[in-house]
ZAVEX-375175 format. One line per 5 residues: number of its first residue (from 1); for each residue x negated, y, z of C-alpha. Coordinates in steps of 0.2 Angstrom, whole numbers, plus 5000, padded with zeros to 4 digits. Layout:
N
NUM> X Y Z ~ ...
//
This chain:
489
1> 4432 5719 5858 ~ 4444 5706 5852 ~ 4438 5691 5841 ~ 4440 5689 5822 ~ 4449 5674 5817
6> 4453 5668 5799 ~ 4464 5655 5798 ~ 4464 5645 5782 ~ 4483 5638 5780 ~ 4499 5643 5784
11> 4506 5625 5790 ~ 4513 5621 5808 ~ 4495 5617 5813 ~ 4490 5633 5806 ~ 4505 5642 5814
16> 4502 5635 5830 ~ 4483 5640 5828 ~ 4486 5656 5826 ~ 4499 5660 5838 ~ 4488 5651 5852
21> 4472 5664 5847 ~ 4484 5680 5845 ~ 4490 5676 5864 ~ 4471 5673 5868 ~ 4468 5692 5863
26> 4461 5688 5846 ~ 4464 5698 5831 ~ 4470 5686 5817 ~ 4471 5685 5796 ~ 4480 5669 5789
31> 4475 5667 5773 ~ 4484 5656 5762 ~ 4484 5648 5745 ~ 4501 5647 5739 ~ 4513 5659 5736
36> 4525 5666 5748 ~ 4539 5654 5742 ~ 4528 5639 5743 ~ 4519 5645 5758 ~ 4517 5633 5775
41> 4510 5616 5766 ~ 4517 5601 5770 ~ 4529 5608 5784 ~ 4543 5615 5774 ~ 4544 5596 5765
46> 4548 5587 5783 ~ 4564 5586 5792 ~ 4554 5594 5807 ~ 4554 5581 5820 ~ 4541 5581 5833
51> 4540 5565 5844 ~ 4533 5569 5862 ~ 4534 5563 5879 ~ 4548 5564 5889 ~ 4556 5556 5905
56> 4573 5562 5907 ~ 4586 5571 5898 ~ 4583 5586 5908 ~ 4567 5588 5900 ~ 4575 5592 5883
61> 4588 5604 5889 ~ 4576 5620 5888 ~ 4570 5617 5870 ~ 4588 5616 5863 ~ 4595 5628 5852
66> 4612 5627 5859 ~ 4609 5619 5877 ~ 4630 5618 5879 ~ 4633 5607 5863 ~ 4648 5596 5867
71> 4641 5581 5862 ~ 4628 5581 5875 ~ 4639 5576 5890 ~ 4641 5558 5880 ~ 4625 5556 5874
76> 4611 5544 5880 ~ 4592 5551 5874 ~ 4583 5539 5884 ~ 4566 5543 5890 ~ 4550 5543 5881
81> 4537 5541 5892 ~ 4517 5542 5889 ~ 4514 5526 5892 ~ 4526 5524 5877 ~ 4520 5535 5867
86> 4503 5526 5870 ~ 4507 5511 5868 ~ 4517 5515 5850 ~ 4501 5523 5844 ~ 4493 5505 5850
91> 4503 5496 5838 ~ 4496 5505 5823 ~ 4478 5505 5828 ~ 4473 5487 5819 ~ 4465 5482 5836
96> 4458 5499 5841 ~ 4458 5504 5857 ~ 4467 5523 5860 ~ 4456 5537 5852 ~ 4453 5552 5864
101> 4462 5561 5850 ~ 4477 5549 5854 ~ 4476 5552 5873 ~ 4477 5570 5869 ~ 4490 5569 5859
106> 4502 5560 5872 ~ 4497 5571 5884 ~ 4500 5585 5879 ~ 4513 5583 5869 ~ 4528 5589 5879
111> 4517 5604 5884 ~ 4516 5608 5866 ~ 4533 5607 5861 ~ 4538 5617 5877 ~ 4525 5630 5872
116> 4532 5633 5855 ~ 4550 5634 5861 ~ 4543 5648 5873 ~ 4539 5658 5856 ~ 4557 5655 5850
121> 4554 5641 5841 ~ 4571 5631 5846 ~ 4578 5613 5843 ~ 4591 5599 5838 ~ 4595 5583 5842
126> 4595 5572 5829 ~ 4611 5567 5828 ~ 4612 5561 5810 ~ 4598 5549 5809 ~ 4590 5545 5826
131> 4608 5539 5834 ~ 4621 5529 5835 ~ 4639 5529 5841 ~ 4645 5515 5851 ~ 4658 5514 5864
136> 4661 5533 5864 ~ 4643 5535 5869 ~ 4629 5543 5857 ~ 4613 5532 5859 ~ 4598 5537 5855
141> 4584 5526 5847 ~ 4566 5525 5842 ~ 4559 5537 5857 ~ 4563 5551 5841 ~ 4573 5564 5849
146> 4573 5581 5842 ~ 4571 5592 5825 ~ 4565 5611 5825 ~ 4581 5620 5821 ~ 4585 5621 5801
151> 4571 5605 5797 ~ 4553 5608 5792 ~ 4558 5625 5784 ~ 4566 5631 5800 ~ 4550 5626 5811
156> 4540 5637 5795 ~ 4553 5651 5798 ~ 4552 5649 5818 ~ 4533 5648 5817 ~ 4530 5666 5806
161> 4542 5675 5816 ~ 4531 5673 5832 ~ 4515 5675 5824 ~ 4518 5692 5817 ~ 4530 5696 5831
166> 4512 5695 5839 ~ 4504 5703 5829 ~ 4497 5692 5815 ~ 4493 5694 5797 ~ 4497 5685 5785
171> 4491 5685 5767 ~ 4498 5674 5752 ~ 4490 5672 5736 ~ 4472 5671 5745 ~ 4465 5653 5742
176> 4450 5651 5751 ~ 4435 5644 5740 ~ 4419 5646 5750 ~ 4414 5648 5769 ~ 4403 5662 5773
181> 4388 5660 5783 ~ 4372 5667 5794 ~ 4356 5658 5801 ~ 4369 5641 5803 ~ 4384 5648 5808
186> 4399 5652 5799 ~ 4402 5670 5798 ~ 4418 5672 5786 ~ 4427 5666 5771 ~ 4426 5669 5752
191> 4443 5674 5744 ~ 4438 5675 5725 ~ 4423 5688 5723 ~ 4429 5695 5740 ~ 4420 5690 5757
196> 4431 5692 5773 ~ 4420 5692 5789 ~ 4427 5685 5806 ~ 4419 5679 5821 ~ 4429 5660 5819
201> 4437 5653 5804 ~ 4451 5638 5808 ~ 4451 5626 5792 ~ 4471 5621 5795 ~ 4472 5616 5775
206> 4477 5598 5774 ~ 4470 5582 5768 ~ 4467 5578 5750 ~ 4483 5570 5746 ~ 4488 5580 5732
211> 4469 5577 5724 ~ 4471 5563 5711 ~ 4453 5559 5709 ~ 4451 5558 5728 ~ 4465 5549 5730
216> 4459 5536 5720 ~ 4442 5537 5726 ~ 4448 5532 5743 ~ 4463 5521 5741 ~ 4461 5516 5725
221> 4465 5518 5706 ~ 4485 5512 5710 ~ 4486 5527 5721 ~ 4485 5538 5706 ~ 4503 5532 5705
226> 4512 5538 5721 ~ 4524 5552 5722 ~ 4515 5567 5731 ~ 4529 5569 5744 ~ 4523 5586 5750
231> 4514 5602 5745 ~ 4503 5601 5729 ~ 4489 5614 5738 ~ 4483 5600 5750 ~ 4467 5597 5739
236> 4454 5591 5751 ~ 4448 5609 5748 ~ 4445 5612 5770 ~ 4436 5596 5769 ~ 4425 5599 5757
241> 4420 5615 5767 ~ 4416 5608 5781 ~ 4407 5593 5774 ~ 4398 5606 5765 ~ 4391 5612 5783
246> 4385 5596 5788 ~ 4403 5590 5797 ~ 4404 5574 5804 ~ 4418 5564 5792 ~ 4429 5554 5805
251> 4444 5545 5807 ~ 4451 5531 5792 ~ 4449 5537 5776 ~ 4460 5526 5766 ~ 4476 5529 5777
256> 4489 5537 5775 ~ 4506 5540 5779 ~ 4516 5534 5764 ~ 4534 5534 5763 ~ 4548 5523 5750
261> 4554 5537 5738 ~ 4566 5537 5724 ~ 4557 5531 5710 ~ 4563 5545 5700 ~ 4558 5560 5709
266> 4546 5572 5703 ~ 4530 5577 5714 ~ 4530 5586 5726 ~ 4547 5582 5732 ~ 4556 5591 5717
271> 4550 5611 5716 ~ 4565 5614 5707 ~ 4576 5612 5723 ~ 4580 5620 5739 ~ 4563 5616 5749
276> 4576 5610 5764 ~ 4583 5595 5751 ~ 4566 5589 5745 ~ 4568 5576 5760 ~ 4582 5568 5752
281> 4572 5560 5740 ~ 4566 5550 5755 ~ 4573 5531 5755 ~ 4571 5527 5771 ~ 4587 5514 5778
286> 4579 5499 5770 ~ 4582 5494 5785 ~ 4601 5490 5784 ~ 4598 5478 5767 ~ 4583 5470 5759
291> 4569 5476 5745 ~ 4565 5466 5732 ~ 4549 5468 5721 ~ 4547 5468 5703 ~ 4546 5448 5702
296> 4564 5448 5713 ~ 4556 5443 5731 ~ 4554 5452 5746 ~ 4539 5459 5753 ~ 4539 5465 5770
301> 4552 5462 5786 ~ 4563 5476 5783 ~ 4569 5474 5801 ~ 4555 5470 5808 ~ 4559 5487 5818
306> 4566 5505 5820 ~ 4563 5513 5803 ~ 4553 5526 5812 ~ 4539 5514 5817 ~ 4537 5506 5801
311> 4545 5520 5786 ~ 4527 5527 5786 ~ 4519 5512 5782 ~ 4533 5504 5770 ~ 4527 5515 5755
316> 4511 5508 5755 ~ 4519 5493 5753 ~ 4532 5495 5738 ~ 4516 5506 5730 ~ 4507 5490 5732
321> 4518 5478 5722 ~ 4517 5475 5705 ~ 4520 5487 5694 ~ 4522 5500 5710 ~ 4542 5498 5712
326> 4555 5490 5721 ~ 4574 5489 5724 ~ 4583 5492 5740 ~ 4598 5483 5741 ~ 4615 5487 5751
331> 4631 5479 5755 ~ 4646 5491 5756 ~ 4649 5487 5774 ~ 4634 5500 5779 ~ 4635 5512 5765
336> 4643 5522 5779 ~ 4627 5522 5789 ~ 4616 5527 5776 ~ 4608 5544 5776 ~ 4610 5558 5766
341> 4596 5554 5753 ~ 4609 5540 5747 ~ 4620 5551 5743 ~ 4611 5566 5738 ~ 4615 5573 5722
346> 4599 5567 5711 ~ 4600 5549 5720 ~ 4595 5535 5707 ~ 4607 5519 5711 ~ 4614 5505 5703
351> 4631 5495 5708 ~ 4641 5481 5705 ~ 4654 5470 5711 ~ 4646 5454 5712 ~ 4626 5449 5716
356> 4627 5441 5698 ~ 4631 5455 5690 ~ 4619 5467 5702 ~ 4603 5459 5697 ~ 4607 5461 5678
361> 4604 5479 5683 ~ 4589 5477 5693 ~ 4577 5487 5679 ~ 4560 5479 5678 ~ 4564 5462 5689
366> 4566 5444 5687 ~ 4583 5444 5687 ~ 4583 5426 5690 ~ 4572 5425 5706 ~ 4581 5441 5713
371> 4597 5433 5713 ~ 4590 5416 5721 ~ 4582 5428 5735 ~ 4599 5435 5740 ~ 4607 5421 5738
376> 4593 5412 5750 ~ 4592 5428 5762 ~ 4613 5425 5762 ~ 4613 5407 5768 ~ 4597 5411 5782
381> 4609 5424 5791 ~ 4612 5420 5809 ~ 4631 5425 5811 ~ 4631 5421 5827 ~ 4625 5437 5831
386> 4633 5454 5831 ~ 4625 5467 5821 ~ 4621 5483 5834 ~ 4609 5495 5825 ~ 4607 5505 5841
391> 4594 5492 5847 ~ 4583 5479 5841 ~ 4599 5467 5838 ~ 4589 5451 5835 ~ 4603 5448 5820
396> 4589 5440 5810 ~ 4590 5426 5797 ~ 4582 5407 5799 ~ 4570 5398 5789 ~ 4564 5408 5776
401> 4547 5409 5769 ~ 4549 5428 5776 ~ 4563 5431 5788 ~ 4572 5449 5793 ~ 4569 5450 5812
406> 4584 5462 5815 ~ 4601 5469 5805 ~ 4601 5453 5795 ~ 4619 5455 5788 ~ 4626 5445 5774
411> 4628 5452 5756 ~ 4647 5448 5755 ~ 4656 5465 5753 ~ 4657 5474 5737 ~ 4653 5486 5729
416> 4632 5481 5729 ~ 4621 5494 5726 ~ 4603 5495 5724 ~ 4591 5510 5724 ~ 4576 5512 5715
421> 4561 5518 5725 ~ 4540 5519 5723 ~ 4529 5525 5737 ~ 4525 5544 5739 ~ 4509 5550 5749
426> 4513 5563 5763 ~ 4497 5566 5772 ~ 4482 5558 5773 ~ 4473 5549 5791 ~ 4453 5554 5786
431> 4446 5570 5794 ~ 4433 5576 5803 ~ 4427 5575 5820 ~ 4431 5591 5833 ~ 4429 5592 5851
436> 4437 5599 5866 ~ 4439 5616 5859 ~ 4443 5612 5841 ~ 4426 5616 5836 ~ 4419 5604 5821
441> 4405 5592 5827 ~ 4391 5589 5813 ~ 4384 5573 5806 ~ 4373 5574 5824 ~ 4388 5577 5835
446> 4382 5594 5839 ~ 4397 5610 5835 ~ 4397 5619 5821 ~ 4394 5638 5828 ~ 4411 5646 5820
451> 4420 5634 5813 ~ 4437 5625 5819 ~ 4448 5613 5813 ~ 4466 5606 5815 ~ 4481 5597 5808
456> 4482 5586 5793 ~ 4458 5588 5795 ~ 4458 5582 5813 ~ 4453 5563 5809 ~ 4453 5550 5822
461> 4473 5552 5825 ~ 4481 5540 5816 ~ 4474 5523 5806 ~ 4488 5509 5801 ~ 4503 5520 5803
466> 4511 5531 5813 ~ 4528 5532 5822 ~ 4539 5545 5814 ~ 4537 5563 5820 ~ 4519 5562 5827
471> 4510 5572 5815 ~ 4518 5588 5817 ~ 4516 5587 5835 ~ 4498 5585 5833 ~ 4496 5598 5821
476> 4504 5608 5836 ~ 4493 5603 5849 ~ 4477 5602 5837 ~ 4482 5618 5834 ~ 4484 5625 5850
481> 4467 5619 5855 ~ 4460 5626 5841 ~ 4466 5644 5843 ~ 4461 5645 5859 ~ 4444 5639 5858
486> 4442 5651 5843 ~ 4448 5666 5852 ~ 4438 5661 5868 ~ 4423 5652 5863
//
């Protein structure tokens, strides 16, 4: 007789859960808390990369949406190999050695995304933000290769076509408020006044990122002023579940992956738009110019790296300067590089013809030290070195207090503008312990009879940061494992 398995959440780990137990023979009930149109937490708010391993360009052929795209003769994608992989993860560990969650993740990775692309769920390169064009070829950067076809909401789409092409159910509407159990072991879920019995519940809810209290709690009392970037449902509601059966709590709690968003935006990436936009409000190309706080300095080495090792740890740090602001500042000379968020509709900018006349604009900062720090950052350039922002260029400048490692280009081509962004919360690192078959480990490192977990609750993934695309693949392969051990165990 086939195995009953509840999945709580509708996410890509969710999806990826419950696709793995419906091909292990299980009979499965999503149950989710939003509503249709908001359905698939934070996975409809991404742009649906998923970084993985890979050694060769053949690799990626079989996952493409459309395999005979012209472009692909002249483009370079590298290889990304495991040791890569691992050794990016390193650089975000504060000194950690790899977790085994981390080892599984680069391991499996390619497997994962392979596996989901033999369910239909098909992808693209990312032409737009993850390469540049020099001397007729397209070069590829960062390790950071493909999207799921159509973004975050495509991979959703993608996803819920498979699992009810195997049969799956999934219900909307049905928030989940208590787990269900019998002599220790978790037996089914409460929906309401409704109890649903299954032989294996999946928590695949998210962290608490949308939570102000817990937010607070963990990170902080400034916290309570980030931008939720992503679905308002993520609650902490799974956590508390399974910390409410004794669950281990693993992994860094006050981490997260943060991102510099327009300081204007509403949470939860503007509802009132098309959920395939939401990611414009993303400021993410600091990279090409500077930021400057509240009191007209720079904060961090904008180029200190590609923007997808370092974007998820940047909106900590303009959430983290006074008054919880900055400005990013361009030069027309790379406005043509700029992503689409600069020039989305609801984008909030300033510009001027002259740096004097710029900083007079700069809401909330010293005017006076901000055009002192451009003017400084001006003089440091090295302009003995070419500006190639298909490779760490080493264009940095000299002999500041805080140099720019790469891109260092000097403010010397009107129009200026400058963008006004805050830090916005996507998901958070803390979560709870599982082992080899996604089952939950209590305070005593013994499983929870019945009860999985995976995605955004898998602690022990990521701790300083994260280079970009990671945690939808491990919401894949999380999920994966999960699904199978639920159906199987």
């Amino acid at each position: 007789m086939a195995k009953k398995v509840v999945i709580v959440g509708s996410g890509n780990a969710a999806m990826s859960a419950g696709i793995a137990a419906l091909e292990a023979g299980a009979d499965v009930l999503m149950l989710e808390k939003a509503s249709e149109e908001l359905a698939g937490g934070n996975t409809k708010y991404t742009a649906g990369a998923m970084r993985f391993a890979y050694e060769s360009s053949e690799e990626l052929i079989p996952l493409l949406t459309n395999p005979h795209d012209k472009r692909i003769s002249r483009t370079d994608f590298g290889s990304y190999t495991q040791q890569k992989f691992s050794d990016d993860l390193l650089g975000f560990n504060e000194g950690r050695p790899l977790s085994a969650e981390q080892e599984q993740l680069t391991s499996q990775s390619y497997d994962a995304v392979k596996w989901l692309a033999g369910h239909g769920v098909t992808y693209e390169p990312i032409y737009s933000r993850q390469s540049f064009e020099k001397d007729g070829k397209i070069v590829f950067w960062g390790g950071l290769t493909l999207a799921a076809q159509n973004e975050g909401v495509g991979l959703y789409d993608m996803e819920a076509a498979a699992f009810k092409k195997l049969g799956g159910s999934l219900r909307f509407n049905a928030g989940v408020t208590g787990l269900v159990t019998s002599d220790d072991a978790v037996t089914g879920v409460r929906v309401g006044d409704q109890d649903i019995s299954a032989d294996a519940v999946i928590l695949a809810c998210g962290g608490f990122e949308a939570d102000d209290k817990l937010r607070a709690a963990e990170f902080g009392a400034g916290w309570l002023q980030a931008k939720v970037r992503g679905t308002p449902h993520n609650t902490g509601d799974g956590l508390r579940m399974a910390f409410e059966m004794g669950a281990r709590r693993y992994g860094k709690y006050d981490g997260c992956h943060a991102t510099p968003m327009d300081l204007h935006m509403k949470d939860y990436g503007n509802l009132d738009i098309p959920p395939n936009q939401r990611k414009n409000y993303r400021k993410i190309c600091y990279f090409l110019g500077v930021m400057l706080n509240a009191h007209g300095n720079r904060f961090v080495d904008e180029g200190i790296n590609f923007r997808n090792y370092t974007y998820a740890q940047f909106g900590r740090a303009v959430l983290e300067q006074p008054e919880h602001f900055a400005w990013q500042i361009f030069d027309s000379k790379v406005f043509d590089l700029l992503y689409e968020e600069y020039r989305f509709e609801d984008a909030s900018f300033v510009e001027a013809d002259s740096l004097e006349a710029l900083v007079t604009k700069l809401s909330g900062v010293d005017q006076n030290r901000a055009l002192k720090t451009l003017q400084d950052y001006n003089d440091a350039v090295d302009t003995d070195v070419a500006f190639n922002p298909t490779i760490l260029d080493g264009k940095a400048t000299k002999g500041l207090e805080l140099n720019k490692s790469n891109w260092a280009q000097k403010f010397d081509t009107p129009p200026y503008r400058a963008f006004p962004v805050t830090g916005g919360i996507t998901f958070t690192y803390g979560g709870v312990k599982v082992d080899s078959n996604g089952c939950i480990l209590s305070e005593n490192n013994t499983p929870i009879n019945g009860l999985y977990a995976c995605g955004e609750m898998v602690g022990g993934v990521f701790f300083g940061g994260y280079p970009g695309g990671s945690g939808l693949t491990s919401g894949t392969v999380f999920g994966r494992q999960a699904g199978i051990g639920a159906a199987t165990d």
